[in-house]
Structure formats: C-alpha cells, structure tokens
KEKE-151069 format. One record per atom (N, C-alpha, C): atom name; residue number from 1; residue in three letters; x, y, z; chain. Coordinates in pm, 1 decimal. Layout:
// KEKE-151069
<atom 'CA' NUM 'ALA' <X Y Z> 'A'>;
...
This chain:
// KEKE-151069
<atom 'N' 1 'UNK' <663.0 -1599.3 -702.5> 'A'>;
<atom 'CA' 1 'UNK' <639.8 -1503.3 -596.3> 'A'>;
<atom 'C' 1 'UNK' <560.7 -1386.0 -655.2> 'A'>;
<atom 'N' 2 'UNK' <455.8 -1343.4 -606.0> 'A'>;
<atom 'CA' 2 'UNK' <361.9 -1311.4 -624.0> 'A'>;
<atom 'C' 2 'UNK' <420.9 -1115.9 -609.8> 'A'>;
<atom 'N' 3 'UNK' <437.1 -1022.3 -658.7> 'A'>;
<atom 'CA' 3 'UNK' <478.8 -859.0 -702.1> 'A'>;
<atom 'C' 3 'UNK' <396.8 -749.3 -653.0> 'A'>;
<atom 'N' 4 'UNK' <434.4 -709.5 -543.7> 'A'>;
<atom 'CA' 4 'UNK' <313.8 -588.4 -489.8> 'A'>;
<atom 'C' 4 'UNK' <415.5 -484.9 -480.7> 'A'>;
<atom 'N' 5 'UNK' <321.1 -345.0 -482.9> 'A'>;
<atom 'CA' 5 'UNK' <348.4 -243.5 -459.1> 'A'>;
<atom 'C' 5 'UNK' <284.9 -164.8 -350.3> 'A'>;
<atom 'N' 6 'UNK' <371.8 -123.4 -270.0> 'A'>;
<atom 'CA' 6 'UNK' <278.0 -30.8 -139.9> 'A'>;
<atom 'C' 6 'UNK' <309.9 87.9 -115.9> 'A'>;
<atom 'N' 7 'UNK' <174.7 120.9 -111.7> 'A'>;
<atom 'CA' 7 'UNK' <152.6 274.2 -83.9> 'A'>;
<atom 'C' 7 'UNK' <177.2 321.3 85.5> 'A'>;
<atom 'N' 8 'UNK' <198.1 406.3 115.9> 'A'>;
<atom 'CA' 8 'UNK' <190.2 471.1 259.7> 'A'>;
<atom 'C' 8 'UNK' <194.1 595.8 331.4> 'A'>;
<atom 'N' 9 'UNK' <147.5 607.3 387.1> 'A'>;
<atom 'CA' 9 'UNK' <107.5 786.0 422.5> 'A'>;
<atom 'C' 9 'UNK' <249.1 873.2 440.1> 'A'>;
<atom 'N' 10 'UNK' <221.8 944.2 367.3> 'A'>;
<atom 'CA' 10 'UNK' <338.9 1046.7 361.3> 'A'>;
<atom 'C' 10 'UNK' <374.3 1088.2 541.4> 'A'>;
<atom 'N' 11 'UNK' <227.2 1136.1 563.9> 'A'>;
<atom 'CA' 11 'UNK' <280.7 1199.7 736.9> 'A'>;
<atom 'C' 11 'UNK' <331.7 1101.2 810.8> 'A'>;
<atom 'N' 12 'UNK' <329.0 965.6 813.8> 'A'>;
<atom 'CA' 12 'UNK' <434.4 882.3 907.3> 'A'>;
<atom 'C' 12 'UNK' <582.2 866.3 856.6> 'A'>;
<atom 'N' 13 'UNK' <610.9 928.7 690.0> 'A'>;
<atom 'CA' 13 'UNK' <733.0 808.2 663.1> 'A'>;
<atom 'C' 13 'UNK' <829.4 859.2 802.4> 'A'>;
<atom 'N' 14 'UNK' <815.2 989.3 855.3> 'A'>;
<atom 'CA' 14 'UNK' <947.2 1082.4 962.3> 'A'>;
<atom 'C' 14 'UNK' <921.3 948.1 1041.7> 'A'>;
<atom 'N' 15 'UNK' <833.5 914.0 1068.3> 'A'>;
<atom 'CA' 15 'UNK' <819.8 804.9 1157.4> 'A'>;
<atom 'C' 15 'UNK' <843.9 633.8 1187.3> 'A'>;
<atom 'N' 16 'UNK' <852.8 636.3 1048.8> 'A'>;
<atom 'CA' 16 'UNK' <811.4 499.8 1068.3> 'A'>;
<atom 'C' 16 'UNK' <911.6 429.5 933.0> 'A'>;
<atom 'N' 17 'UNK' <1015.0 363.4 923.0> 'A'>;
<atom 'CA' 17 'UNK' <1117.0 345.2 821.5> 'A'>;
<atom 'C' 17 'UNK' <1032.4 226.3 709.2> 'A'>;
<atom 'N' 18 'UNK' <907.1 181.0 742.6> 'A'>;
<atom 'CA' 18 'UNK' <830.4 77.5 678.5> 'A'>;
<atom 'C' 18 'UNK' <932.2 -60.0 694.1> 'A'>;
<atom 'N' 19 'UNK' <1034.6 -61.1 756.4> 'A'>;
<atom 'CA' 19 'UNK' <1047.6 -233.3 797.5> 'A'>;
<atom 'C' 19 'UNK' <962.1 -319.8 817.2> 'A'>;
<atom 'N' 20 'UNK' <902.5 -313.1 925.9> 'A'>;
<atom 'CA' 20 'UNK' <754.8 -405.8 942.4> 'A'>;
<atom 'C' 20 'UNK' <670.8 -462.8 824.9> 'A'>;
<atom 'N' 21 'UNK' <651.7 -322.8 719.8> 'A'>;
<atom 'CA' 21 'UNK' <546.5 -370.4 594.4> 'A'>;
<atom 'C' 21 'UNK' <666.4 -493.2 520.8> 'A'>;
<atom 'N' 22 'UNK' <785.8 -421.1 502.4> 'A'>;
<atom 'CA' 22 'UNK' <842.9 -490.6 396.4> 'A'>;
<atom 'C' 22 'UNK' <952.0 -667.9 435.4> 'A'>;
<atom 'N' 23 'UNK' <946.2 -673.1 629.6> 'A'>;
<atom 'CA' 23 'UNK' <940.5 -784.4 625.1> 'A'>;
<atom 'C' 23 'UNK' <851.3 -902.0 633.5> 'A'>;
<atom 'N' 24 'UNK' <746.1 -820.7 668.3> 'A'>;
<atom 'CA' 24 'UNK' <580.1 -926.7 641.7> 'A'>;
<atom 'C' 24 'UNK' <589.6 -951.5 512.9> 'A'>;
<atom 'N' 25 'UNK' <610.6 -856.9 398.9> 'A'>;
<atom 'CA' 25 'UNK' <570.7 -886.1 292.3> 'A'>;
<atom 'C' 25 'UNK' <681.9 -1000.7 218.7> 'A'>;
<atom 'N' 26 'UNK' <797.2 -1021.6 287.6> 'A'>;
<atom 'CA' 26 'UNK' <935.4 -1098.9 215.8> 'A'>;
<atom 'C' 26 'UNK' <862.5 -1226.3 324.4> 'A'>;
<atom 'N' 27 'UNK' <791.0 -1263.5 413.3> 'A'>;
<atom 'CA' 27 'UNK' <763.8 -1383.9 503.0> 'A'>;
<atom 'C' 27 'UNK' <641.8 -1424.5 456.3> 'A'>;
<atom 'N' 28 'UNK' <566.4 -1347.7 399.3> 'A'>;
<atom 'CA' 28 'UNK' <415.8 -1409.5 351.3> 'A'>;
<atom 'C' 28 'UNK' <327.7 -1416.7 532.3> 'A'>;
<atom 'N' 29 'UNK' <314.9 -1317.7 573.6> 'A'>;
<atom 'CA' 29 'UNK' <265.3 -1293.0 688.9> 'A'>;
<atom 'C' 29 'UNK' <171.1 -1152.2 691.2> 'A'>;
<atom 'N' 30 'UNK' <124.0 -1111.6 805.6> 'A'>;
<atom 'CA' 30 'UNK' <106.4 -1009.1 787.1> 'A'>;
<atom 'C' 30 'UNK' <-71.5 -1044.6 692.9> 'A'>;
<atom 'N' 31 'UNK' <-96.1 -919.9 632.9> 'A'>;
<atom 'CA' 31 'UNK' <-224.6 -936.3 520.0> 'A'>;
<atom 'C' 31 'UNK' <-159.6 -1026.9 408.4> 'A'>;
<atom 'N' 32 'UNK' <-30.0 -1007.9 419.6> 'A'>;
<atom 'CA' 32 'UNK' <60.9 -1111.9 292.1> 'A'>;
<atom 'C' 32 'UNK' <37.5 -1255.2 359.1> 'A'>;
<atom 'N' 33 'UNK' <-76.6 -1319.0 443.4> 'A'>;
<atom 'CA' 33 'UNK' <-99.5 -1438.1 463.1> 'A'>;
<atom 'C' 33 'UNK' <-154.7 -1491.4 314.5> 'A'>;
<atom 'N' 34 'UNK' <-235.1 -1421.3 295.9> 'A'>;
<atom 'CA' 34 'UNK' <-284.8 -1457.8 158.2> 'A'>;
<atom 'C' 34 'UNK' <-246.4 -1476.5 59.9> 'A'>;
<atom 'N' 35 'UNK' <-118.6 -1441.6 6.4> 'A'>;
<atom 'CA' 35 'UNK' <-57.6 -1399.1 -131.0> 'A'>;
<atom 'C' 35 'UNK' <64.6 -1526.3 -89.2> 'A'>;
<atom 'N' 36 'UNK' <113.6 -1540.9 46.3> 'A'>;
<atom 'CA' 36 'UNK' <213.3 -1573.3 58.8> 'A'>;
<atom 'C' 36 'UNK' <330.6 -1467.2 38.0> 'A'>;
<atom 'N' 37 'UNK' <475.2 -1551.3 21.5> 'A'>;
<atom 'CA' 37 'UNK' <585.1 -1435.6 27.6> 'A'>;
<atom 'C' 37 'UNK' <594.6 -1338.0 -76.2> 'A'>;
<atom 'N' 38 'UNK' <591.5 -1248.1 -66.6> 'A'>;
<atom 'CA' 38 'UNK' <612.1 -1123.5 -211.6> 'A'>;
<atom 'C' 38 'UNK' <733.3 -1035.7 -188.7> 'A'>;
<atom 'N' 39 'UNK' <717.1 -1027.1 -324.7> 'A'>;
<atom 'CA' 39 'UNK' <841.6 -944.6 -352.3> 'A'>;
<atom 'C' 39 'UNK' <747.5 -778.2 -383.2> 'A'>;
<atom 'N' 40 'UNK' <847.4 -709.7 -321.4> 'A'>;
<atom 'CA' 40 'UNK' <769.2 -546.8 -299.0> 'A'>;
<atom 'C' 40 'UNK' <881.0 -457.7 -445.4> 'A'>;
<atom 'N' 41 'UNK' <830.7 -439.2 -515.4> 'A'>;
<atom 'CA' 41 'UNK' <872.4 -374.2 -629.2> 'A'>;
<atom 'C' 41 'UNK' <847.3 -200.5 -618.7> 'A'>;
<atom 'N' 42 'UNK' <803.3 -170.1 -559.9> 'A'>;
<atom 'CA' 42 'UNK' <791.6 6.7 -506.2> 'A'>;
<atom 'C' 42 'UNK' <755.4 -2.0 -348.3> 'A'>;
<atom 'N' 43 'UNK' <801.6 123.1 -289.7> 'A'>;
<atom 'CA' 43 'UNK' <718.4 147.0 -191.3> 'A'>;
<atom 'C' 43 'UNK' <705.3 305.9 -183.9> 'A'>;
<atom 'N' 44 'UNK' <585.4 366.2 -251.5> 'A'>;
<atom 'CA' 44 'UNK' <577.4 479.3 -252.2> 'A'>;
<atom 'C' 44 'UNK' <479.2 559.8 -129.2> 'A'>;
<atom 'N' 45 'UNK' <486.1 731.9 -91.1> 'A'>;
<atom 'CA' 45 'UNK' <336.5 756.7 -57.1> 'A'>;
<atom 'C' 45 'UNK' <246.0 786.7 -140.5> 'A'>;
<atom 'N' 46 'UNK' <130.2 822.4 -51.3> 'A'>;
<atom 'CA' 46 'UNK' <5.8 903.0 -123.1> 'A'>;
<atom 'C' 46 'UNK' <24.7 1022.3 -182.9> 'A'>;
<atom 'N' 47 'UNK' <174.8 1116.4 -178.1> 'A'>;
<atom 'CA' 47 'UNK' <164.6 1194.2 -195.9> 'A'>;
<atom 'C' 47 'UNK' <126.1 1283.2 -110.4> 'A'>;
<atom 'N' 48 'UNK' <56.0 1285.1 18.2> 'A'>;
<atom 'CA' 48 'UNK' <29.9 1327.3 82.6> 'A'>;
<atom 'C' 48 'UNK' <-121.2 1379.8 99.7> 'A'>;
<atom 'N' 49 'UNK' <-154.2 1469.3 188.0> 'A'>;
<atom 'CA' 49 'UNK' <-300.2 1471.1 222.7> 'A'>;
<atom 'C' 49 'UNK' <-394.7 1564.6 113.6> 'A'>;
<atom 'N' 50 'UNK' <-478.9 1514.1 32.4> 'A'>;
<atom 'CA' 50 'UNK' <-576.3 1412.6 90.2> 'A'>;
<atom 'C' 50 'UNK' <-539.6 1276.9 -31.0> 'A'>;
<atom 'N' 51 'UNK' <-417.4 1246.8 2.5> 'A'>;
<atom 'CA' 51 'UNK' <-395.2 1128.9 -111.7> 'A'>;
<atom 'C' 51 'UNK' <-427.1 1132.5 -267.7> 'A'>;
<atom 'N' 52 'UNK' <-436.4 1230.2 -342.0> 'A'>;
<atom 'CA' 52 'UNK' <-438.6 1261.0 -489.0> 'A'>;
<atom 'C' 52 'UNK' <-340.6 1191.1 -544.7> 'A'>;
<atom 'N' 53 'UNK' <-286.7 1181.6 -512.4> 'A'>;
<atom 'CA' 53 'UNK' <-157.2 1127.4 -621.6> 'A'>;
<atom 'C' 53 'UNK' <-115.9 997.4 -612.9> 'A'>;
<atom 'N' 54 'UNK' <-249.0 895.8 -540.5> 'A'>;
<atom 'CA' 54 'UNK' <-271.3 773.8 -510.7> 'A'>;
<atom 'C' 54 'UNK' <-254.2 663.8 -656.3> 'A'>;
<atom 'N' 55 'UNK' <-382.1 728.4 -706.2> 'A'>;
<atom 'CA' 55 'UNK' <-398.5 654.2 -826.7> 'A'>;
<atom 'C' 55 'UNK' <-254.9 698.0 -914.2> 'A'>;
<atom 'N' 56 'UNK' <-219.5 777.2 -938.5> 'A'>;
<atom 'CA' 56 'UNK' <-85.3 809.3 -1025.0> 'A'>;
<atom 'C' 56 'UNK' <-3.9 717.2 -951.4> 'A'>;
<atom 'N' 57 'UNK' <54.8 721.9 -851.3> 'A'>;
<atom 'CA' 57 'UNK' <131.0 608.6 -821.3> 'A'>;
<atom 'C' 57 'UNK' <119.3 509.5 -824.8> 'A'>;
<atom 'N' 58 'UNK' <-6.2 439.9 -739.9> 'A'>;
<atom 'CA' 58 'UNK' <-58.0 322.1 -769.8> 'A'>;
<atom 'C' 58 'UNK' <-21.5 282.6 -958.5> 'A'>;
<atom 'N' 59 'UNK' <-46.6 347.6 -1017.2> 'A'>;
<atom 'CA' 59 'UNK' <-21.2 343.9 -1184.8> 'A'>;
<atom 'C' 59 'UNK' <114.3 298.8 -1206.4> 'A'>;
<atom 'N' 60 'UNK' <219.3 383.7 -1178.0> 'A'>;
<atom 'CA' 60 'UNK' <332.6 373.0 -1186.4> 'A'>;
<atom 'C' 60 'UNK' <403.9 195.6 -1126.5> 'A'>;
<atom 'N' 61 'UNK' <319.6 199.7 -980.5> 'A'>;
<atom 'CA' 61 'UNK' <348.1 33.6 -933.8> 'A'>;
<atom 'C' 61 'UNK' <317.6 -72.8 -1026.7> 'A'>;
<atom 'N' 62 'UNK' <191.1 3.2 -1106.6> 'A'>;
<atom 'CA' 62 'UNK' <145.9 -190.7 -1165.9> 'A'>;
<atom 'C' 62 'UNK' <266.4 -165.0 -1292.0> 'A'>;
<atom 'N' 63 'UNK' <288.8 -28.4 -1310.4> 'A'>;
<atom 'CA' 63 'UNK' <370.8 -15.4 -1459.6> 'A'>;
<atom 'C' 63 'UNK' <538.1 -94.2 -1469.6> 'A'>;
<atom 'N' 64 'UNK' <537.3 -111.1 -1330.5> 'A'>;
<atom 'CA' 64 'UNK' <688.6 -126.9 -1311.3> 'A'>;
<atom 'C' 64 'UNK' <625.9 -310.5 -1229.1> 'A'>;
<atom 'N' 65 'UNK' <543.9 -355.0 -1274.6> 'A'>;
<atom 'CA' 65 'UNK' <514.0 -499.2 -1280.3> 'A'>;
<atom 'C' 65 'UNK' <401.4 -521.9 -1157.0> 'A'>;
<atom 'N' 66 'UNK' <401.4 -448.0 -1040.9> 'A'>;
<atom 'CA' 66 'UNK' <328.8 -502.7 -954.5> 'A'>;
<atom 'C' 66 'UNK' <180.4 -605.0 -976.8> 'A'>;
<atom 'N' 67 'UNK' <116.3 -667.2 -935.1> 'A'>;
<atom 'CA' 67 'UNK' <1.1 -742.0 -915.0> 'A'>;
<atom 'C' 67 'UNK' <-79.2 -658.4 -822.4> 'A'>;
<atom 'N' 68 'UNK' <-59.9 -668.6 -701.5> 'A'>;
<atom 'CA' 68 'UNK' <-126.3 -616.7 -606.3> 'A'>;
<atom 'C' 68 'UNK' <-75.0 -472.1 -575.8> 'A'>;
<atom 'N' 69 'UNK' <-202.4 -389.2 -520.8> 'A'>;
<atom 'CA' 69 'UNK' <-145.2 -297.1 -448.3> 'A'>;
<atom 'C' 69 'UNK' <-193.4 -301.9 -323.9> 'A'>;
<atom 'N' 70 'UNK' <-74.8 -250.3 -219.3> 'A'>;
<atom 'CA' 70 'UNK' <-110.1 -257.0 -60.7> 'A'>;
<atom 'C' 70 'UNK' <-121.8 -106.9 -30.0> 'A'>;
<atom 'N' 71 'UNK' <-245.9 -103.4 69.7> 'A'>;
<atom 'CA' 71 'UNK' <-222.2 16.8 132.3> 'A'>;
<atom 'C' 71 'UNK' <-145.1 -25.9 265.1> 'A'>;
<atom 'N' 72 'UNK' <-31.8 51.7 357.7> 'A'>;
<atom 'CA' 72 'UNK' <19.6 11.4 431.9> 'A'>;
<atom 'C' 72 'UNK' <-102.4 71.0 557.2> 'A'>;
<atom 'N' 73 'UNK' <-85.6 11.4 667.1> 'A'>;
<atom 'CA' 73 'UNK' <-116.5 -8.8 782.0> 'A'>;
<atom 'C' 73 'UNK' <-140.0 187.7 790.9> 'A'>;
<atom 'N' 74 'UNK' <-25.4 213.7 776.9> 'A'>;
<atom 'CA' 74 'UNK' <-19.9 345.2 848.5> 'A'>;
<atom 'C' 74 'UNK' <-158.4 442.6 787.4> 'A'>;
<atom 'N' 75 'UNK' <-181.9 366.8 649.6> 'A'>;
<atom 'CA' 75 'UNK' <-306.7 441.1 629.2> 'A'>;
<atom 'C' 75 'UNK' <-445.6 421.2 622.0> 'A'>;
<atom 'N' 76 'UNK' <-455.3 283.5 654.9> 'A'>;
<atom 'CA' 76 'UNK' <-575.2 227.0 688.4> 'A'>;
<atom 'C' 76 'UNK' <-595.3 193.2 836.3> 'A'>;
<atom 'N' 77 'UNK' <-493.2 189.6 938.0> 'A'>;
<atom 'CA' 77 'UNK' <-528.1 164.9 1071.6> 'A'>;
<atom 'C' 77 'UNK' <-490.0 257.2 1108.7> 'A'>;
<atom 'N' 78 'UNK' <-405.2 373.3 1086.9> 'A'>;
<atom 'CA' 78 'UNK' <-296.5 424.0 1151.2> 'A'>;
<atom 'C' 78 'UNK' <-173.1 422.6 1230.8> 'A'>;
<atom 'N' 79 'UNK' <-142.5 326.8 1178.0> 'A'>;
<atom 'CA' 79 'UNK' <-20.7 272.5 1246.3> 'A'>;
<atom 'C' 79 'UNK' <106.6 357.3 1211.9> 'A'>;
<atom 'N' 80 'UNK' <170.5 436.8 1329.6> 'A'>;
<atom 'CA' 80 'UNK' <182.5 389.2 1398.6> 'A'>;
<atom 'C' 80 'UNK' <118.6 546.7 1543.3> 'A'>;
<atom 'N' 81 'UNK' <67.3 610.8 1430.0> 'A'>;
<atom 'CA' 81 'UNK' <25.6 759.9 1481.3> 'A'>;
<atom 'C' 81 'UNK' <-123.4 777.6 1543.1> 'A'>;
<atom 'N' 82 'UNK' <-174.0 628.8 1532.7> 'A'>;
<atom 'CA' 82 'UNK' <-277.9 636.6 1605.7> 'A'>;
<atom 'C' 82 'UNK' <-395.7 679.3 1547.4> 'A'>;
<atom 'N' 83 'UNK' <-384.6 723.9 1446.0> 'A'>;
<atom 'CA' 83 'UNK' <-459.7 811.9 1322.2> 'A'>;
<atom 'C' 83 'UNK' <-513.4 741.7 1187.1> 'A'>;
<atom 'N' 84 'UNK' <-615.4 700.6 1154.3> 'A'>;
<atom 'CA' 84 'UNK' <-605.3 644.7 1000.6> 'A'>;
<atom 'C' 84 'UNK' <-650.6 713.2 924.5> 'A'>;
<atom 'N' 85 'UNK' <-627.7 697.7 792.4> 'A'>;
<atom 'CA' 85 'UNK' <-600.1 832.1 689.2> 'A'>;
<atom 'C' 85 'UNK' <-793.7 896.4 707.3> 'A'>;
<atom 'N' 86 'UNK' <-825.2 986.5 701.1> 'A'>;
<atom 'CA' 86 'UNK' <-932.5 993.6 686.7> 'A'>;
<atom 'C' 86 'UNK' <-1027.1 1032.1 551.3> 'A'>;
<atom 'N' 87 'UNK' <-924.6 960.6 461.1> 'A'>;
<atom 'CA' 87 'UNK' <-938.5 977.1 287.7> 'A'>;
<atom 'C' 87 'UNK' <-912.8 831.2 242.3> 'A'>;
<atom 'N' 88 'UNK' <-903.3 778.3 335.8> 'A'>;
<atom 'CA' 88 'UNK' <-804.7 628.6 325.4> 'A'>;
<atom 'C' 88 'UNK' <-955.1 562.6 199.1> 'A'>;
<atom 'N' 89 'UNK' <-1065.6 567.6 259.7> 'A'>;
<atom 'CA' 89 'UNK' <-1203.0 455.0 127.9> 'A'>;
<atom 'C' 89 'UNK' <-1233.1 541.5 55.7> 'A'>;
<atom 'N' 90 'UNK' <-1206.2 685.2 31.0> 'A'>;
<atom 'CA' 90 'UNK' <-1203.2 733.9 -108.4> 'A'>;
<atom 'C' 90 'UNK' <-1096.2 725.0 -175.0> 'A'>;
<atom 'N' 91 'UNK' <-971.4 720.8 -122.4> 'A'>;
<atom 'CA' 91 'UNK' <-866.0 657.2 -177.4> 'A'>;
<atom 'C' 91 'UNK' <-839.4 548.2 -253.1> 'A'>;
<atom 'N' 92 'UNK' <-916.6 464.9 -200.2> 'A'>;
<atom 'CA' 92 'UNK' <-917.6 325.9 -199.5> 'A'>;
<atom 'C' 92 'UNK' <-998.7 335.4 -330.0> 'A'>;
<atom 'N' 93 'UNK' <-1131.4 386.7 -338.0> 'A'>;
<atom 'CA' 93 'UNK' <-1256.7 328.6 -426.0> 'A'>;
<atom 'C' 93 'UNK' <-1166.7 416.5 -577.1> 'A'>;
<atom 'N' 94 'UNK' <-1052.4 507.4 -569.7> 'A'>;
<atom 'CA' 94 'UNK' <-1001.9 580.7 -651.5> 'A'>;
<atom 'C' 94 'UNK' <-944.6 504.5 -740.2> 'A'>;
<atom 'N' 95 'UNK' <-795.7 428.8 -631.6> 'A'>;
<atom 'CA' 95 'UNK' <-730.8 347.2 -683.5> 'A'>;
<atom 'C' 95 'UNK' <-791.2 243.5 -765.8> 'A'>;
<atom 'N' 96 'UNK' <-910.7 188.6 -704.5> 'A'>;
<atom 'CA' 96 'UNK' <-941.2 44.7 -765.4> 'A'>;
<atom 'C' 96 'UNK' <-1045.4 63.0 -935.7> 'A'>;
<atom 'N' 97 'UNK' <-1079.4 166.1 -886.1> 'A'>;
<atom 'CA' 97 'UNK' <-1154.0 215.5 -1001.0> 'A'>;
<atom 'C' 97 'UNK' <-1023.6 281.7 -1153.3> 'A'>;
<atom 'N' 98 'UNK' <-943.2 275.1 -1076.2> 'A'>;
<atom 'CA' 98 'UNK' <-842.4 336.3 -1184.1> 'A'>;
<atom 'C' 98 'UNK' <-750.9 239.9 -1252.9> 'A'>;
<atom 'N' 99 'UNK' <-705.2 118.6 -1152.3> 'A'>;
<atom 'CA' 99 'UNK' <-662.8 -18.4 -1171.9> 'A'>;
<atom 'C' 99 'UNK' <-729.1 -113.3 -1271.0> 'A'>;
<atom 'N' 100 'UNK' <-661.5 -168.9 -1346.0> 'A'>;
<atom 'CA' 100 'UNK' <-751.3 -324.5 -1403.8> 'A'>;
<atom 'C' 100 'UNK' <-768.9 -376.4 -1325.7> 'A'>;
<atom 'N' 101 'UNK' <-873.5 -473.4 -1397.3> 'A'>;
<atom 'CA' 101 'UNK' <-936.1 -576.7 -1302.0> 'A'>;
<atom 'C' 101 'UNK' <-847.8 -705.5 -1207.4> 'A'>;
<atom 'N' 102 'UNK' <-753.8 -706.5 -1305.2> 'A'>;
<atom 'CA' 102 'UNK' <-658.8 -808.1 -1274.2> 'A'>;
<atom 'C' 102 'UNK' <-553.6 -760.8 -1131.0> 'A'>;
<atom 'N' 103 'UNK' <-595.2 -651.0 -1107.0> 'A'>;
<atom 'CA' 103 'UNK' <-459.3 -584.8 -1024.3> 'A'>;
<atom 'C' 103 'UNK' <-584.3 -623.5 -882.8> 'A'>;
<atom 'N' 104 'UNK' <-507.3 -699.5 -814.6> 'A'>;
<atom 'CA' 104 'UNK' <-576.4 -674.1 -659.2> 'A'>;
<atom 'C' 104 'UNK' <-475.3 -552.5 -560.5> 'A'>;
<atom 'N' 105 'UNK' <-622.6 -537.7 -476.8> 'A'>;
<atom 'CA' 105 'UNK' <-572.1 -458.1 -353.4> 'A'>;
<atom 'C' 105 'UNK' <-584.5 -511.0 -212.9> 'A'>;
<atom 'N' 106 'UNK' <-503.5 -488.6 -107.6> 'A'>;
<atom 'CA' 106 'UNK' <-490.1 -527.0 57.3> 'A'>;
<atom 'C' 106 'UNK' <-483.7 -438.5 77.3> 'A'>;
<atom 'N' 107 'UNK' <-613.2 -401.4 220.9> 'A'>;
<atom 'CA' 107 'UNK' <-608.6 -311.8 275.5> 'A'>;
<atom 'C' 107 'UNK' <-540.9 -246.1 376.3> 'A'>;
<atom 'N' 108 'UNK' <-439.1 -332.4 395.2> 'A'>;
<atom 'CA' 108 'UNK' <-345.3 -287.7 499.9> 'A'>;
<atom 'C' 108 'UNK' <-199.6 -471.4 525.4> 'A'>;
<atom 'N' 109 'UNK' <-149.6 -394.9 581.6> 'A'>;
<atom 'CA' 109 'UNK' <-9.1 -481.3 615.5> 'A'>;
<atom 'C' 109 'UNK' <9.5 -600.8 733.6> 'A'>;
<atom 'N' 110 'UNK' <-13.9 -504.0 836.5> 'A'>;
<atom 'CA' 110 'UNK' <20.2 -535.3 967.2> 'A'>;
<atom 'C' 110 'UNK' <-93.5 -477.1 1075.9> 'A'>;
C-alpha cells in the first residue's frame, strides 16, 4: 500500500473534518484511483495563507515515510468554500521543487 501525506487549507479545517479525503484515500478512489488504496501517514495544513509552510511540511510528510504528497481538494478546487487557494500553483511548483524526484504529487482528492 502505497504512503501519502496530505496537505489542506488551513481556512476550511473549521469546516470541513477531511473525512472525505481520508476515506477516498483508505478505498483507492477519489485522485487515489491511481495509486490505489493508501495509507495517509500525516494530514497537515499549509500553514495557512499564502501557504509558506507548505514545503516545510510537505518535508516533514516524506520524513515520516510518505511517497506522495496530496494537495486536498479544499485547496486546489475549493472544496468545500467554493474558493481555491489562490497560491495553490505556486504552492505547488514550491513543494515539487523542494521534494525528490521520487516523491510524487496529486493535485487534489475528491
């Protein structure tokens, strides 16, 4: 079973308990069509706006074993606030640039 870690916007957690991400991710559904079933080893935020503390976490996920990192839904579509991060592909180009090569990323959950 394949080890991800997901990130997610600080301004929804009041909102949103991340069930959805983390039973897609135990069913292999979801963007986890691809990976199949995973096991979620963190689920941290960005730290909040404008996501700085992406790559530091993201760090901390692969450190504590992850493979992949997910951005959750809430910050690439906006789910569930209607809103998507608007730092979300500098975020992104942060993380991946800060990651080994070996570490993949999904851009969202659900």
């Amino acid at each position: 079973m394949v080890k991800i870690g997901i990130l997610r916007c600080q301004q929804t957690e009041d909102l949103c308990t991340g069930g959805t991400d983390l039973k897609l991710a135990r069913e292999g559904k979801g963007s986890f069509r691809k990976t199949g079933p995973a096991e979620v080893i963190g689920f941290l935020t960005c730290g909040g706006c404008p996501g700085k503390k992406a790559v530091h976490r993201a760090g901390l996920l692969v450190g504590d074993g992850a493979e992949i990192i997910v951005f959750a839904s809430c910050i690439s579509k906006g789910s569930p606030i209607h809103f998507p991060c608007p730092h979300f592909q500098q975020m992104r180009q942060a993380v991946r640039k800060a990651m080994p090569r070996a570490i993949k990323i999904l851009d969202w959950t659900h």
